[in-house]
N, C-alpha and C positions, 0 to 999 in steps of 0.2 A: 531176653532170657538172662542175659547177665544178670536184671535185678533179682531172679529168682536165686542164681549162685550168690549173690551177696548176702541173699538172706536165709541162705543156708550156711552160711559161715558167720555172722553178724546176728543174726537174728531179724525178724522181724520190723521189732519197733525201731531199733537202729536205723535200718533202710529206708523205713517209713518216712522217720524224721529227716534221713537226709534229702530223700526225694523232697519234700514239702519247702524243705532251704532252699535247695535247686531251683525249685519252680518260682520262688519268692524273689528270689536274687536276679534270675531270671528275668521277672516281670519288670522290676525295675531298672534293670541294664537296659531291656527292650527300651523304654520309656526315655532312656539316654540313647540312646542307636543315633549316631552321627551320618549313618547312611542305607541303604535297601541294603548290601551285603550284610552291614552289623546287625541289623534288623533279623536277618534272618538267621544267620546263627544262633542268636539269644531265642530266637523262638524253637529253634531246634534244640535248645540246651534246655528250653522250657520242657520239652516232650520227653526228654530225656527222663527229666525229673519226675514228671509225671508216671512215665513207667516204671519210675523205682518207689512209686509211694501205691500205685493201685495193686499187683500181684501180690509186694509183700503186706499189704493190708487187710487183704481180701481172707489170705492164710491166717495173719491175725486173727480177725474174726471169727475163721471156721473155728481154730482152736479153742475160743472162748466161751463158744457155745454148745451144749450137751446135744449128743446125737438124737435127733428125733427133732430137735427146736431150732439146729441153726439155717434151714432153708429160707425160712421167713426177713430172717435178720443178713441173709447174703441177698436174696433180695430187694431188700431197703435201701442196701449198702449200692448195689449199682442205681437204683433208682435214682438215689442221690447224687450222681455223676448228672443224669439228663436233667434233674432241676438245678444243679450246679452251673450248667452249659445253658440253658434256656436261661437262666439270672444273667448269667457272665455276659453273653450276648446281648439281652436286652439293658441291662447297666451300661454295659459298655459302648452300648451305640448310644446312647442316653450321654452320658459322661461325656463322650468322644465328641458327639454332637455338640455339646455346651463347653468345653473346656480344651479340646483335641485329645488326640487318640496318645498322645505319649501319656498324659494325665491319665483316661481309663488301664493304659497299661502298667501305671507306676503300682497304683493304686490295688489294680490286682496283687498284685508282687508284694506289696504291704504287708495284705490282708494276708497273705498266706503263712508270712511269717511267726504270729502269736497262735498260728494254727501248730505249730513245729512245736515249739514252747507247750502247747496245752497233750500233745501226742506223747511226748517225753516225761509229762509230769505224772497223768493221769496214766497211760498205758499200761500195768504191772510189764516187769521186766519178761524176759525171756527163759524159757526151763532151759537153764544150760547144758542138760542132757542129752539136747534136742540138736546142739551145734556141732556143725564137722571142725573139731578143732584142726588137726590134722590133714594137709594135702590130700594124704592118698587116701584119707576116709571123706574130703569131700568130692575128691573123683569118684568114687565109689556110689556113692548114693547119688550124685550128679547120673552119673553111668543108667543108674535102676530107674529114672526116671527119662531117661532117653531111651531105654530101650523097652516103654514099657506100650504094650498093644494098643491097650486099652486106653491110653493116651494118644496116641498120634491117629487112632479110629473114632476119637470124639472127635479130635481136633477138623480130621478133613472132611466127616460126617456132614457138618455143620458150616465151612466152607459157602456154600452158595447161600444156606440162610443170610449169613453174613454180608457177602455181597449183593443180593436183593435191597438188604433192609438202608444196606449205604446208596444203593441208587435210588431208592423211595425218598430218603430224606435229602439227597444231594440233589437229584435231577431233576424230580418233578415240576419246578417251576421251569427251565430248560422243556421240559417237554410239553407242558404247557403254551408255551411260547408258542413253538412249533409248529406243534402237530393237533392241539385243541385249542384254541385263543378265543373260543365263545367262553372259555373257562376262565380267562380272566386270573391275569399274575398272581393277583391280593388273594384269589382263592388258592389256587396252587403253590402259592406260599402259605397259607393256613394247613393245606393238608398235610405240609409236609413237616411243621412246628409241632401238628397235633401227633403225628406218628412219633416224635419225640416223647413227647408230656405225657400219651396213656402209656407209654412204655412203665410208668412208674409204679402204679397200682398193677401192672404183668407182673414185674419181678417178686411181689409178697403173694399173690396169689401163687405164681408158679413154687415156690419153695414148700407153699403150703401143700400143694399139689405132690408134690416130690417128695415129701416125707410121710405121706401116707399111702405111696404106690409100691408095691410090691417091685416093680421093675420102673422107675424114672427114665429107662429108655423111650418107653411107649410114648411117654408126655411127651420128647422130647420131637421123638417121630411123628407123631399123629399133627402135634400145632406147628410142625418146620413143613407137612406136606399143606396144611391148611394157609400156609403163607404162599406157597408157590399157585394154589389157586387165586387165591387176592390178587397177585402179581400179574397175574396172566389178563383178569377181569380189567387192568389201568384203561391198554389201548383198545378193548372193544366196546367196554358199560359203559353207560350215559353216566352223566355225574352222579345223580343220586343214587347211584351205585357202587363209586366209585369211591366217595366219601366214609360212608360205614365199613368198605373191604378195607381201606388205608386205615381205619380206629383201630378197625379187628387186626391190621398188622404189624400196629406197634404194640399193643397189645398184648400179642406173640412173640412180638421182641424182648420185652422186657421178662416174660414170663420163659422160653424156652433159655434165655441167655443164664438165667437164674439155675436149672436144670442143670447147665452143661456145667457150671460154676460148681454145681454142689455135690457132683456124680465123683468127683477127685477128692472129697476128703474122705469118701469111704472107700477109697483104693489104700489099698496097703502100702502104692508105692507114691500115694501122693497126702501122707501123712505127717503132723508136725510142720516141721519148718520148710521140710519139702514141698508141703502144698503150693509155695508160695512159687519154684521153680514150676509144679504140674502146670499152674496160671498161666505162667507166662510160656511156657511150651504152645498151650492152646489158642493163646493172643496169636503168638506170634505166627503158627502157620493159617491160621484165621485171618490178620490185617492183611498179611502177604496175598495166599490165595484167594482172600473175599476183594480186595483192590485188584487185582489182577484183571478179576471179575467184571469188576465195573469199571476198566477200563475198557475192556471187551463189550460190555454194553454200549459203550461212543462211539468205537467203529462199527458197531453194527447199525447203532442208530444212524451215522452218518454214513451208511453203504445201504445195504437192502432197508430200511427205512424203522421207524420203532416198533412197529409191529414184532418184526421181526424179533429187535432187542430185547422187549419185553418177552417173548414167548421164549427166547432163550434162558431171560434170568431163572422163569418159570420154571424150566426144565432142570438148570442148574442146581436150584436149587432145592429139586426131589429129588436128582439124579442120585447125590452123595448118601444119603439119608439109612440108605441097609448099611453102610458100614457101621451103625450103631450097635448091631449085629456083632460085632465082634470087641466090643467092648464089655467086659466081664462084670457080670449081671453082679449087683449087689441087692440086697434085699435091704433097704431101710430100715430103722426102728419104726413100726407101728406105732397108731395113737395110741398116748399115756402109758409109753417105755419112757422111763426116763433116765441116762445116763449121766453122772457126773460129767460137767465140762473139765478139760485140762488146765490145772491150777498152777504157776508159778511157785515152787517149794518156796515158804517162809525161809528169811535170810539165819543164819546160825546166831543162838545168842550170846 
């Protein structure tokens, strides 16, 4: 959350750019790390950065795009995160493999940098109208955005979505191992890459979806209860079952995460620069309570057995799902309203 108060005092693209330095300087400290402790610091100073370049980006975005058209394009925008991750990954085992893994992580770090340089050039600036220049006016709007319902009832709503979709992509090959070994690692590592990758084609559909629904609750509810069926199907369906429920649930990953993304720039109180605080509001009790999550899935897996685990995430994650209910209905722009996006005033001449 802090990235979101910075880029409510700073602005956006500022944040942006420095999260992107962060992570850049980052990668190649890592790539020096003289030992496992320094190692891991720079990779936590990595994470760092990255949360202060993805909420205030994401707000970036919404602001630039006219209501009715920016579902598609905040969609894109996370997509880009899982082909970003599925590259970096396969690069870097590539790289690491041929040259060691300080080389794939210099290299990362490099690369990020002319990324900073292109965000600061190209970006237009920030409406400075939009900035709490002032302490007690960024307590103030910090304030409106912590106490507002309809954010902290997306944010828990969604909670068990969340942690489902990190134990499908985290543990499946773990439970493979286990508990189905006719299935075969190389497969349950494929299902679980692939729940990544169709995520990406989810997020442009679901915006599309969301800008032409009266109530983007419904979206949001209907394909988070259809995950928790997928989930449920892992430890009882034969494989060829199993495989088309896990397409269908990244699927829904990318397409409801898009939803929850874009339900906060038509809040009043997650508007402007503050969007970029609404974001990280919803990360944050999402990483939190969706890990929590799945750590509770390992004890249970390693107590009453994964049966059991699974039927839990399942339940978990319909259980939260009516608090949608309490997040204040907005009506989208219908197709072909078209609204001016928010422009940067022209500088004085």
């Amino acid at each position: 959350m802090p990235a979101g108060i910075a880029a409510l005092r700073f602005g956006s693209r500022v944040v942006s750019v420095a999260g992107l330095l962060v992570m850049g300087v980052a990668g190649i400290a890592s790539a020096l790390s003289p030992s496992v402790t320094a190692l891991a610091a720079t990779r936590f100073l990595a994470g760092v950065g990255a949360a202060f370049f993805f909420s205030p980006g994401l707000s970036f975005l919404a602001r630039y795009y006219p209501a009715g058209k920016r579902g598609p394009m905040i969609g894109w925008y996370n997509g880009a995160f899982s082909i970003g991750a599925g590259l970096g990954i396969f690069g870097g085992a590539v790289a690491g493999a041929a040259f060691g893994w300080p080389f794939a992580l210099g290299v990362g770090g490099v690369l990020l940098l002319p990324m900073a340089v292109l965000v600061l050039v190209a970006a237009p600036p920030d409406p400075p109208g939009e900035l709490a220049r002032r302490p007690g006016e960024l307590w103030a709007r910090s304030l409106r955005v912590f106490r507002s319902r309809s954010l902290w009832a997306l944010a828990f709503a969604l909670t068990g979505f969340w942690g489902a979709v990190f134990v499908v992509a985290q543990d499946m090959v773990q439970f493979a191992h286990d508990a189905r070994p006719e299935w075969g690692v190389g497969v349950a590592a494929a299902i679980a890459a692939s729940v990544v990758l169709i995520s990406v084609p989810g997020g442009p559909v679901g915006g599309w979806l969301a800008e032409r629904s009266r109530d983007p609750r419904r979206i949001a509810a209907l394909f988070g209860a259809l995950t928790g069926l997928m989930v449920l199907a892992v430890p009882f369906a034969p494989l060829p079952l199993v495989v088309p429920a896990m397409l269908a649930l990244g699927f829904f990953d990318g397409l409801v995460f898009t939803v929850i993304y874009l339900i906060p720039t038509y809040l009043a109180e997650g508007r402007g620069e503050a969007m970029a605080l609404a974001v990280a509001l919803l990360n944050s009790v999402q990483v939190l309570v969706g890990s929590a999550l799945a750590v509770l899935f390992g004890f249970l897996a390693g107590g009453p057995g994964y049966a059991v685990a699974w039927a839990a995430m399942a339940l978990l994650t319909v259980a939260p799902l009516p608090l949608l209910l309490l997040v204040e209905r907005q009506e989208l722009p219908s197709r072909g309203v078209r609204t001016p996006p928010v422009r940067a005033p022209a500088p004085p001449a």
